[in-house]
MARNU-657233 format. One record per residue (C-alpha): residue in one letter; y, z, x. Coordinates in nm, 2 decimals. Each point is the difference from the previous one (the first is absolute). Layout:
// MARNU-657233
+----+--------+--------+--------+
: aa :      y :      z :      x :
+----+--------+--------+--------+
:  a :      Y :      Z :      X :
...
+----+--------+--------+--------+
END
This chain:
// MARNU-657233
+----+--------+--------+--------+
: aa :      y :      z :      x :
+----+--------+--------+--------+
:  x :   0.27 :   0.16 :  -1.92 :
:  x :   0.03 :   0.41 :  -0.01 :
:  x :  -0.36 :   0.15 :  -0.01 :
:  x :   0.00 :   0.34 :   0.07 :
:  x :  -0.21 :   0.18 :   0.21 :
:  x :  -0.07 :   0.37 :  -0.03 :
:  x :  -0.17 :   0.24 :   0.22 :
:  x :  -0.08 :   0.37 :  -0.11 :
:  x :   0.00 :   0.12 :   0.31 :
:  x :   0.40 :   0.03 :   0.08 :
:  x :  -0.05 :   0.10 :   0.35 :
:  x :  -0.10 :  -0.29 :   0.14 :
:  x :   0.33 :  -0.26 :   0.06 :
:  x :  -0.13 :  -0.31 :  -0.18 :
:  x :   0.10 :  -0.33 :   0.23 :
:  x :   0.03 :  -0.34 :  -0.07 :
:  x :  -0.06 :  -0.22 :   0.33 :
:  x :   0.11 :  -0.41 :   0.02 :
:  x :  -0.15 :  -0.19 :   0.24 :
:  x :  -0.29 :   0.21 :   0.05 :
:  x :  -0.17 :  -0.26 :   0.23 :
:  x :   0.24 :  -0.02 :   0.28 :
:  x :   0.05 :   0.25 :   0.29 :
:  x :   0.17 :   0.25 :  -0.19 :
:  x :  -0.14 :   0.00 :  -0.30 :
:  x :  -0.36 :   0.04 :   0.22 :
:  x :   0.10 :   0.26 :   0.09 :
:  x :   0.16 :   0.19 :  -0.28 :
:  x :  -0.35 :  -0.08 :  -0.17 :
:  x :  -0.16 :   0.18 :   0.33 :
:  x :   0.22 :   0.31 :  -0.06 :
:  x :  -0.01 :   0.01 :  -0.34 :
:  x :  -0.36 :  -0.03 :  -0.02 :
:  x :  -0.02 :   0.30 :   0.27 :
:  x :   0.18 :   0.22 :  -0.20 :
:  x :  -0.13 :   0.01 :  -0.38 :
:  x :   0.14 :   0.31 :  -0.08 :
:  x :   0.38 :  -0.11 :   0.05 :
:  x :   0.01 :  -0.33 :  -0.12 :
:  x :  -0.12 :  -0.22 :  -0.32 :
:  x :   0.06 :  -0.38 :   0.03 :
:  x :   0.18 :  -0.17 :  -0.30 :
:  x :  -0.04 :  -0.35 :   0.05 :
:  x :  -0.06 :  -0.24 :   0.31 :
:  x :   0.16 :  -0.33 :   0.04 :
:  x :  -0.06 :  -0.29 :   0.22 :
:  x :   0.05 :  -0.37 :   0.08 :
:  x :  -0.34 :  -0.09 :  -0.02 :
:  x :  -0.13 :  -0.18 :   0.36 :
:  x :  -0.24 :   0.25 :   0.03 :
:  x :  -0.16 :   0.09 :  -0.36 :
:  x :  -0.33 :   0.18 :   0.15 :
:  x :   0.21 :   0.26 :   0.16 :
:  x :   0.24 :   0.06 :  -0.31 :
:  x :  -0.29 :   0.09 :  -0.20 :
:  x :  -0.19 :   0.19 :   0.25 :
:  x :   0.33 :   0.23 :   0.03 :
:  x :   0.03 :   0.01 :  -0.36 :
:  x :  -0.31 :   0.13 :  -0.04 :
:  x :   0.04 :   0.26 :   0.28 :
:  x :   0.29 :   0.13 :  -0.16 :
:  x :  -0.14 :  -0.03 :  -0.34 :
:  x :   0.33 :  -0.16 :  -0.12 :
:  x :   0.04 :  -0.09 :  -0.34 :
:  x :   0.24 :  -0.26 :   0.04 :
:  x :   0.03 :  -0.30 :   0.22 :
:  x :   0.25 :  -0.30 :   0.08 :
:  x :  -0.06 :  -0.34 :   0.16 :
:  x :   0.27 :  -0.23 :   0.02 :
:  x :  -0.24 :  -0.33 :   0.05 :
:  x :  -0.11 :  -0.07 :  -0.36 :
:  x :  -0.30 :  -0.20 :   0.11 :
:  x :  -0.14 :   0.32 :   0.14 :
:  x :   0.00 :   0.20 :  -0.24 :
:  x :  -0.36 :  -0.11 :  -0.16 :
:  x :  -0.16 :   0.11 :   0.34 :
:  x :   0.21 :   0.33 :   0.07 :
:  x :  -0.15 :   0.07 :  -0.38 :
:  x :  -0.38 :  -0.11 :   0.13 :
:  x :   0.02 :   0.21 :   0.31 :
:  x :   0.15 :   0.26 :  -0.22 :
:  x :  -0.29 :   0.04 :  -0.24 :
:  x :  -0.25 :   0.00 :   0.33 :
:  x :   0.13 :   0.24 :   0.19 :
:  x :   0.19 :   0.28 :  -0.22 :
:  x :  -0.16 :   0.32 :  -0.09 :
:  x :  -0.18 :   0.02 :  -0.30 :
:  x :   0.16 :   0.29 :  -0.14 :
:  x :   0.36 :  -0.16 :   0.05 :
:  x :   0.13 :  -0.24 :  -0.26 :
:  x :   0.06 :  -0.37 :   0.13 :
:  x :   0.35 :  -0.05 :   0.11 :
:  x :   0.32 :  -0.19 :  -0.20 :
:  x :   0.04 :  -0.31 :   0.26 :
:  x :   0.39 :  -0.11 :   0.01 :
:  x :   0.04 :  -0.36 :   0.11 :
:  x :   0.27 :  -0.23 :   0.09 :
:  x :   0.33 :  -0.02 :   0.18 :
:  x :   0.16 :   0.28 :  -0.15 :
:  x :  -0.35 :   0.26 :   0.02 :
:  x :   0.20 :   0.24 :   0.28 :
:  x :   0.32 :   0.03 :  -0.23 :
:  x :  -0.23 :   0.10 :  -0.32 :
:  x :  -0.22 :   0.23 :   0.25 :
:  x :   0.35 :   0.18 :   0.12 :
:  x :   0.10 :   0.08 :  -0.33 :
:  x :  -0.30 :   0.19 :  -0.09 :
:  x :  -0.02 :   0.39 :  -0.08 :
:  x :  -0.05 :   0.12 :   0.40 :
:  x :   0.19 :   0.22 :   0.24 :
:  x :   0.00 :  -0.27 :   0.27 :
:  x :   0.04 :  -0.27 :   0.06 :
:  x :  -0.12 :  -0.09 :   0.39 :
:  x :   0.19 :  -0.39 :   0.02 :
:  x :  -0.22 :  -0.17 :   0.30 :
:  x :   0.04 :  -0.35 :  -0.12 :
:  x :   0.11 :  -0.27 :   0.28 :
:  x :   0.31 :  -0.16 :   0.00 :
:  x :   0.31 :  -0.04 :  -0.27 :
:  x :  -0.26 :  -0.08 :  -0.26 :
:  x :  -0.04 :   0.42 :  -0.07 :
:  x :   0.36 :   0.00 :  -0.10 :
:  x :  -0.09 :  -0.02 :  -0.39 :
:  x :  -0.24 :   0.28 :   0.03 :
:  x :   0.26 :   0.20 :   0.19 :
:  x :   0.22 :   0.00 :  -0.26 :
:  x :  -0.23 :   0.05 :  -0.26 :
:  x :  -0.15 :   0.30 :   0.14 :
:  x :   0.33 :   0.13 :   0.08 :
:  x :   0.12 :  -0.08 :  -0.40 :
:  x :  -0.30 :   0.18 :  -0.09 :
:  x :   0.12 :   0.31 :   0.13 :
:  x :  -0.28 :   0.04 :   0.26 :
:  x :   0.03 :   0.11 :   0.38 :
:  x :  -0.06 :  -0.29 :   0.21 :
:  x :  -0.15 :  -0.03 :   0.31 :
:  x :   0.11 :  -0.27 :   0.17 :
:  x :  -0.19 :  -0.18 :   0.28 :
:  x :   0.17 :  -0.35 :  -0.07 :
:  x :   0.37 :   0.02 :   0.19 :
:  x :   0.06 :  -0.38 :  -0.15 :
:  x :   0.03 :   0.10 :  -0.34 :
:  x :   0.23 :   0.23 :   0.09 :
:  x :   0.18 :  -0.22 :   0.25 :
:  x :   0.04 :  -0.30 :  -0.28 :
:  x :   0.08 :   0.23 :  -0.27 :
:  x :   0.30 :   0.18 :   0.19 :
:  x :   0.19 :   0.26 :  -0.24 :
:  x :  -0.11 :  -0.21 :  -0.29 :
:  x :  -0.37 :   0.24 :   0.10 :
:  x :   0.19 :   0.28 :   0.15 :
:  x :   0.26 :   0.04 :  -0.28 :
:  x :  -0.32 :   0.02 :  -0.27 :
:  x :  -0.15 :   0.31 :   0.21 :
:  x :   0.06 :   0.33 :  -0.10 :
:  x :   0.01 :   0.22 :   0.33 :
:  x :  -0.30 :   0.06 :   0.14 :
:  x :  -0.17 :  -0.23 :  -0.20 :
:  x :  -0.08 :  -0.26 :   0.26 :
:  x :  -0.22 :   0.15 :   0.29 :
:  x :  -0.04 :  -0.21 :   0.33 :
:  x :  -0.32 :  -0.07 :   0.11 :
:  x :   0.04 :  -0.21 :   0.37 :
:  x :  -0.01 :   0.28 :   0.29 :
:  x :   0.34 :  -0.06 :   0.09 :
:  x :   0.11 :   0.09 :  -0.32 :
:  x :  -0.22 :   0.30 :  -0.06 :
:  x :   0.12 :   0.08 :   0.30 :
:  x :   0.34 :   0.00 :  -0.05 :
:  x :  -0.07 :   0.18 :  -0.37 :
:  x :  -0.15 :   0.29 :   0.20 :
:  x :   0.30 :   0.06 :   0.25 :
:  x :   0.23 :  -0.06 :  -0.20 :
:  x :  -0.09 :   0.38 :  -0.14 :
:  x :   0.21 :   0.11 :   0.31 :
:  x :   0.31 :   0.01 :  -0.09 :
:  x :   0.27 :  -0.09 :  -0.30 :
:  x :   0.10 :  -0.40 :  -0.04 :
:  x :   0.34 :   0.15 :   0.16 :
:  x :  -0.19 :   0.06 :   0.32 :
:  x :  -0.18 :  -0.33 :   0.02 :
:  x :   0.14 :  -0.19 :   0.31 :
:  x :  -0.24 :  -0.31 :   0.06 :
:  x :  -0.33 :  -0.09 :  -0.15 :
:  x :  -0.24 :  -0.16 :   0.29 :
:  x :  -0.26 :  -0.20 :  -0.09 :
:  x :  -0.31 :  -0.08 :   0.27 :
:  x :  -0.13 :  -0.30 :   0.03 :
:  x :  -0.36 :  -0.07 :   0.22 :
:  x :   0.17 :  -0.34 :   0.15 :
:  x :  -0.24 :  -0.18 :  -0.14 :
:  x :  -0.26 :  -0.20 :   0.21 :
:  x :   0.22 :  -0.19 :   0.20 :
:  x :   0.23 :   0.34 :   0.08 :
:  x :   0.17 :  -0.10 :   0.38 :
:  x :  -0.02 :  -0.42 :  -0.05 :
:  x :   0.33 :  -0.22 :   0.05 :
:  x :   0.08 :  -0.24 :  -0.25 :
:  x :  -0.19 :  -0.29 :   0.18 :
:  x :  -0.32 :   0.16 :   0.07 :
:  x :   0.02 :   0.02 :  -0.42 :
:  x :   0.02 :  -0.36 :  -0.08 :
:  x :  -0.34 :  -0.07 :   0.02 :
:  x :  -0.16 :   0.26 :  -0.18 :
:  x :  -0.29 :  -0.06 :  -0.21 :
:  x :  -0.10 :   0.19 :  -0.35 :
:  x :  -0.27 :   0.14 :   0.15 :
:  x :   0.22 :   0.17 :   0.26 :
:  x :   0.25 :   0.13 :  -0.28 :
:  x :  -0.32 :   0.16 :  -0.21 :
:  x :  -0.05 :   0.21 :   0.34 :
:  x :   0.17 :   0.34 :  -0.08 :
:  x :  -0.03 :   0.27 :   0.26 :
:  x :  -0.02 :   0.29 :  -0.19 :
:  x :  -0.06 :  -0.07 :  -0.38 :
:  x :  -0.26 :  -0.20 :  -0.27 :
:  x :   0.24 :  -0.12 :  -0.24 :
:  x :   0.01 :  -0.38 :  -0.21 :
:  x :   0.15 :  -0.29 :   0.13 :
:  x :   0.31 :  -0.04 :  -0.12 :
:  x :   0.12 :   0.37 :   0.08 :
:  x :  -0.18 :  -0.03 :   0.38 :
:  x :   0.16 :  -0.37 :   0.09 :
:  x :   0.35 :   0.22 :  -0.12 :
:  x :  -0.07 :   0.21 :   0.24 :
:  x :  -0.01 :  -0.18 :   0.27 :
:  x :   0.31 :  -0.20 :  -0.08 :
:  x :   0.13 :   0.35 :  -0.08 :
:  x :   0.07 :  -0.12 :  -0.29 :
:  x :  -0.18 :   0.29 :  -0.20 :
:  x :   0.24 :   0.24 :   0.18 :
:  x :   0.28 :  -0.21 :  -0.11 :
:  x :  -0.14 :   0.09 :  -0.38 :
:  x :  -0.03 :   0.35 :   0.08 :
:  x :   0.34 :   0.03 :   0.09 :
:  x :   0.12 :  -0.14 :  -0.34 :
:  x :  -0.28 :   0.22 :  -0.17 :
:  x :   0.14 :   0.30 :   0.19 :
:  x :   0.33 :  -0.06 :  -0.12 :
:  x :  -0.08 :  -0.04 :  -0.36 :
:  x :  -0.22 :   0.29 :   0.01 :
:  x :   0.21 :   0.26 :   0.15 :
:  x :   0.31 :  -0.14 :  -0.06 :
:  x :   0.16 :   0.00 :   0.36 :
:  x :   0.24 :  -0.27 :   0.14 :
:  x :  -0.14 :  -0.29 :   0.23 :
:  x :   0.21 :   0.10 :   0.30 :
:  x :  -0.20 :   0.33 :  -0.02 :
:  x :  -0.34 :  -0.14 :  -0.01 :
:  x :  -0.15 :  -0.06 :   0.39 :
:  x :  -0.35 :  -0.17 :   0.08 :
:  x :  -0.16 :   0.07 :   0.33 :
:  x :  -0.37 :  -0.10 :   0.12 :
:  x :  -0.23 :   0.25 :   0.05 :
:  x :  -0.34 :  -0.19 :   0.11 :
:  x :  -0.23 :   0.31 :  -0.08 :
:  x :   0.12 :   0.02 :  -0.33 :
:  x :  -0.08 :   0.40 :  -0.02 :
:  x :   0.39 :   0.06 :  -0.12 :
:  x :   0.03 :  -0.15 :  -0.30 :
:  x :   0.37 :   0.01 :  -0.04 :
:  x :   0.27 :   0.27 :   0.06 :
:  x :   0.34 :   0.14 :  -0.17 :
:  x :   0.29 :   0.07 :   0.28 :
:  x :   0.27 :   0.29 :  -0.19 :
:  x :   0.33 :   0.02 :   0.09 :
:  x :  -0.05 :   0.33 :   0.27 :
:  x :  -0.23 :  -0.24 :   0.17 :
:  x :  -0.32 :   0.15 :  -0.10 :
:  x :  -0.29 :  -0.32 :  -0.07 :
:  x :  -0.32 :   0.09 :  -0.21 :
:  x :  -0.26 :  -0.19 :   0.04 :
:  x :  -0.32 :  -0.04 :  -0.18 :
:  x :  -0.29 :  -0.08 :   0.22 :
:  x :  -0.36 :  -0.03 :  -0.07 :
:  x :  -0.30 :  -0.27 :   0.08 :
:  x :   0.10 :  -0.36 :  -0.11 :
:  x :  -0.20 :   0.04 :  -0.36 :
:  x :   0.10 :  -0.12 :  -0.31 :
:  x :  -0.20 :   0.27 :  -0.17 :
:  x :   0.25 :   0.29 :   0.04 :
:  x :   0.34 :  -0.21 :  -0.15 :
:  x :  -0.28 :  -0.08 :  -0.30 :
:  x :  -0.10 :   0.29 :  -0.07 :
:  x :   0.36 :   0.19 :   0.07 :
:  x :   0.12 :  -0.29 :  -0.31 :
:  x :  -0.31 :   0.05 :  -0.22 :
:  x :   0.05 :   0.42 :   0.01 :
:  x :   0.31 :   0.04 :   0.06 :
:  x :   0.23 :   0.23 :   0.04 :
:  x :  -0.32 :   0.16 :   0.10 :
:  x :  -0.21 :  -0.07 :   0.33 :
:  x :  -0.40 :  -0.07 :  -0.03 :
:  x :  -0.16 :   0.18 :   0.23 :
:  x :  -0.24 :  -0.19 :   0.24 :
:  x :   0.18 :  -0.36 :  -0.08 :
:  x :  -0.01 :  -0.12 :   0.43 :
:  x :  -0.12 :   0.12 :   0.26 :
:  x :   0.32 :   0.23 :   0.21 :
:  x :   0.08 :  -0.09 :   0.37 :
:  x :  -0.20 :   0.16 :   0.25 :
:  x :   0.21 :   0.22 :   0.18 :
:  x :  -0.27 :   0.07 :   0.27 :
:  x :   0.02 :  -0.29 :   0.18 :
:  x :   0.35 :  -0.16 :   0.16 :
:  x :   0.20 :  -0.29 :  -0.19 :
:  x :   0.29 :  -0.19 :   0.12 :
:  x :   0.23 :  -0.13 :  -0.26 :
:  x :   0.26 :  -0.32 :   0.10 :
:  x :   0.31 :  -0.15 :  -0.17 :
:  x :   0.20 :  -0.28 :   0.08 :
:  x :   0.28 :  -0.18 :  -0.21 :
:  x :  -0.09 :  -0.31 :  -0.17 :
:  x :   0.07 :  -0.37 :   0.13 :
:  x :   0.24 :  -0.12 :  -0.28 :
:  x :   0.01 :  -0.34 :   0.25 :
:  x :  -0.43 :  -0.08 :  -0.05 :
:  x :   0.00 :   0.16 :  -0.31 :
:  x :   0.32 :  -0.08 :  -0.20 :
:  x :  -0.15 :   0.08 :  -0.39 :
:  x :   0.14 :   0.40 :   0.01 :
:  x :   0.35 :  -0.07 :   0.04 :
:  x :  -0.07 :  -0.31 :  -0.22 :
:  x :  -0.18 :   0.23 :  -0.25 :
:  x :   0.33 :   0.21 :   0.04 :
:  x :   0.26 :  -0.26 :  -0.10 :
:  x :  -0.22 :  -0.07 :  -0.33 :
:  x :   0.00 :   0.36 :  -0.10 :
:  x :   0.34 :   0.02 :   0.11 :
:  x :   0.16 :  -0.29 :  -0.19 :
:  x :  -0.18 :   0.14 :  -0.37 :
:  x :  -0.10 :  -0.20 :  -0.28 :
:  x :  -0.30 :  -0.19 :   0.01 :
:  x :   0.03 :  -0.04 :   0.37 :
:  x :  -0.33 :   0.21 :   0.12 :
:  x :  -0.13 :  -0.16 :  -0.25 :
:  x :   0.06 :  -0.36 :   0.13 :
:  x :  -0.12 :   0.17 :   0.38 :
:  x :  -0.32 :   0.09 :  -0.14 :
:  x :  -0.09 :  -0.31 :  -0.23 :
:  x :   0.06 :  -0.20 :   0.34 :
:  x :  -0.18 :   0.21 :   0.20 :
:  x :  -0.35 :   0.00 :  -0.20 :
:  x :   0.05 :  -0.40 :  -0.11 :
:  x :   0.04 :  -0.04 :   0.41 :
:  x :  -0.29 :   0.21 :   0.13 :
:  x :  -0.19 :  -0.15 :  -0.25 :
:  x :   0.09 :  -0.34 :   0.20 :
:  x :  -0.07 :   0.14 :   0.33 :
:  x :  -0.34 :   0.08 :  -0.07 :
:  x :  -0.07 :  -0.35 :  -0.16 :
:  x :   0.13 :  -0.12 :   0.35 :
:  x :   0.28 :  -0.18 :  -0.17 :
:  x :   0.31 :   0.20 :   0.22 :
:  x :  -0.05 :   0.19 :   0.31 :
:  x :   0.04 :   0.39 :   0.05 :
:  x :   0.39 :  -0.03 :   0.08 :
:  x :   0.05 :  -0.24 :  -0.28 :
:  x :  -0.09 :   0.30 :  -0.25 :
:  x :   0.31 :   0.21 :   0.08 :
:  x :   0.24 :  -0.28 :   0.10 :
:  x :  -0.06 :  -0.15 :  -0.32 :
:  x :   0.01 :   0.33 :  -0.21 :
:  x :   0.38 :   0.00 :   0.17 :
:  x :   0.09 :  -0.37 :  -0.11 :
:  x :  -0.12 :   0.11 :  -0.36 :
:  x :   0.19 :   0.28 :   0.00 :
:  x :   0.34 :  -0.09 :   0.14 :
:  x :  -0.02 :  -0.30 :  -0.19 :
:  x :  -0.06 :   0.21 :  -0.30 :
:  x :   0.32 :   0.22 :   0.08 :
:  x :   0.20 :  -0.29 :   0.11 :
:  x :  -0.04 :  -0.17 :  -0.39 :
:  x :  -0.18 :   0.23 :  -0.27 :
:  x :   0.11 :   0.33 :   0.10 :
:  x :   0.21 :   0.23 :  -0.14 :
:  x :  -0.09 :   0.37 :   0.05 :
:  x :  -0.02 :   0.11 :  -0.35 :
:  x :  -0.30 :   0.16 :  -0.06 :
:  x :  -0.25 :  -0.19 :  -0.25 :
:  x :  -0.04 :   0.05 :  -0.38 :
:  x :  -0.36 :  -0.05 :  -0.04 :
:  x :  -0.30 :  -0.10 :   0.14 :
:  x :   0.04 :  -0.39 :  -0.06 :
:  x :   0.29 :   0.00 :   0.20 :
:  x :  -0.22 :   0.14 :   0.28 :
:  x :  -0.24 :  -0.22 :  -0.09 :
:  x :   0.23 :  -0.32 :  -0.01 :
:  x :   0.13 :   0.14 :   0.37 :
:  x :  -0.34 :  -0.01 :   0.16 :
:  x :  -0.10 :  -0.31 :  -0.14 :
:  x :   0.30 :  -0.20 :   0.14 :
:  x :  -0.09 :   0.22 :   0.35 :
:  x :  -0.33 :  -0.19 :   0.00 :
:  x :   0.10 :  -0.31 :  -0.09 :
:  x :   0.25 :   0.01 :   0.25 :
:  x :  -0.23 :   0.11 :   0.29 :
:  x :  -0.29 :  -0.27 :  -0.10 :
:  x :   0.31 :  -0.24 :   0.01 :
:  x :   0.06 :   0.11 :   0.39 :
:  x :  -0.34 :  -0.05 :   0.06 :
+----+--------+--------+--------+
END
């Protein structure tokens, strides 16, 4: 499908959001919505679990097109639709099905804001990117699964990070030539269970896991955090991003989670970017950028005192960084075998079928055996081969279960 959307007002960046009803997309809706002048909204996509407010932000934004990948919905996103829009805006095209985010990203936009969960945003990734569109990318899977196949389809530029860290690094980056680039140092909150042994692990329950310290986020991306395993993701993002070596990417915890992440240059200057832990400013940074919106967070209040820690991460408790390493490390489809693993075990942990260390042990057993038989480093052709990859990854964890 190519339907093209026009605007006559060209000063206003027209933006395509997927997965409008999850955290991020909530909140690019919020900004967006706040800020009329700058931005028109293309189309919205979304899975469909909570039709109500799909059309309620449809209607908000007065958006002309919008996608729902569960077919059965579609008659009640249409109901909703004709209750609630305005009367002088013309009902909207409703996408449905499986493939509704890939059609969505290919549409006639200048962004494309990628907040879908999981591997399943790869499609729309690539589309978007084939498309010729900036992308702003708040899912790190599709871009951990996809490898160079993704990166290698971008032109530069073209694919702008949305997670803080990555913002983060984006911004202070600015500070000097890639020459000068020593280390890239991502921060990490510790999670909720930041300064527990092993042991004091193995009885953790989902509810403890879903306890983050410092940020809102879904499930999947806050149980990674506190097996670090999100970090682990990062590090492979941050490598396919900005295209430094592994042995030059460093995590360290930081539990306020006010320094986002920081670039070390070869004279030993470190930038950091700092600002309060909300998602707003990377959002709108991607939506506008090169440009900064004025007003997107609140700044730190210098008035009062803050106190700032870091400490180096336990590799011991929390093994899945250096696993997450050796994936990115070894190529191929081997991040992409990490990550399939990952999501089919935390998805397991939180039916209470494997414990909280079972979820990164096992993600290690998939991997390894993955490396031991099926690898072999080349990077892959097309998306079925990624595709084939993850599917043997969750087989092969479901088999460990």
């Amino acid at each position: 499908m190519r339907r093209t959307v026009t605007t006559t007002e060209s000063n206003r960046r027209r933006v395509t959001i997927l997965g409008s009803t999850g955290s991020v997309g909530t909140q690019a809706v919020d900004l967006i919505a706040a800020h009329p002048d700058r931005f028109q909204v293309t189309a919205i996509c979304a899975a469909g679990s909570d039709v109500a407010a799909l059309a309620m932000q449809a209607a908000r934004l007065e958006v002309p097109v919008i996608g729902i990948a569960d077919p059965t919905k579609a008659s009640e996103l249409d109901h909703r639709c004709k209750e609630i829009y305005p009367r002088h805006v013309a009902q909207p095209f409703i996408v449905t099905g499986g493939g509704a985010a890939s059609e969505l990203a290919e549409l006639e936009t200048d962004v494309v804001l990628n907040a879908i969960d999981g591997a399943q945003a790869l499609r729309p990734t690539v589309a978007a990117l084939d498309a010729g569109h900036l992308v702003a990318l708040a899912n790190k899977e599709s871009l951990v699964a996809g490898g160079s196949f993704v990166t290698g389809r971008a032109r530069p530029g073209q694919i702008i990070p949305v997670d803080s860290e990555h913002s983060a690094l984006a911004q202070c980056l600015g500070g000097g030539t890639r020459q000068e680039v020593e280390r890239l140092i991502l921060t990490a909150s510790g999670g909720p269970f930041r300064g527990k042994n092993r042991n004091a692990l193995a009885g953790v329950t989902a509810e403890q896991a879903l306890v983050h310290p410092t940020w809102n986020m879904g499930r999947v991306i806050t149980t990674n955090s506190a097996t670090l395993m999100n970090k682990g993701l990062e590090l492979i993002e941050a490598h396919l991003l900005f295209g430094i070596d592994y042995a030059q990417i460093d995590t360290v915890i930081h539990p306020e989670s006010h320094i986002h992440s920081m670039v070390q240059f070869v004279d030993g200057a470190v930038l950091a970017q700092l600002s309060t832990p909300d998602m707003r400013l990377p959002i709108a940074l991607a939506l506008n950028w090169p440009s900064r919106l004025p007003g997107a967070v609140t700044a730190v209040d210098w008035s009062t005192s803050h106190r700032w820690n870091f400490e180096p991460v336990d590799h011991d408790t929390f093994p899945a960084v250096r696993l997450a390493k050796t994936a990115g490390t070894a190529g191929g489809c081997a991040a992409a075998v990490l990550n399939a693993a990952n999501e089919h075990l935390v998805e397991a942990f939180h039916e209470g079928r494997i414990g909280f260390l079972d979820i990164v042990d096992k993600v290690g057993d998939t991997l390894h055996t993955w490396l031991h038989t099926h690898h072999d480093g080349a990077p892959p052709a097309d998306i079925e081969e990624i595709d084939r990859a993850q599917s043997w990854a969750h087989l092969h964890a479901e088999q460990l279960i």
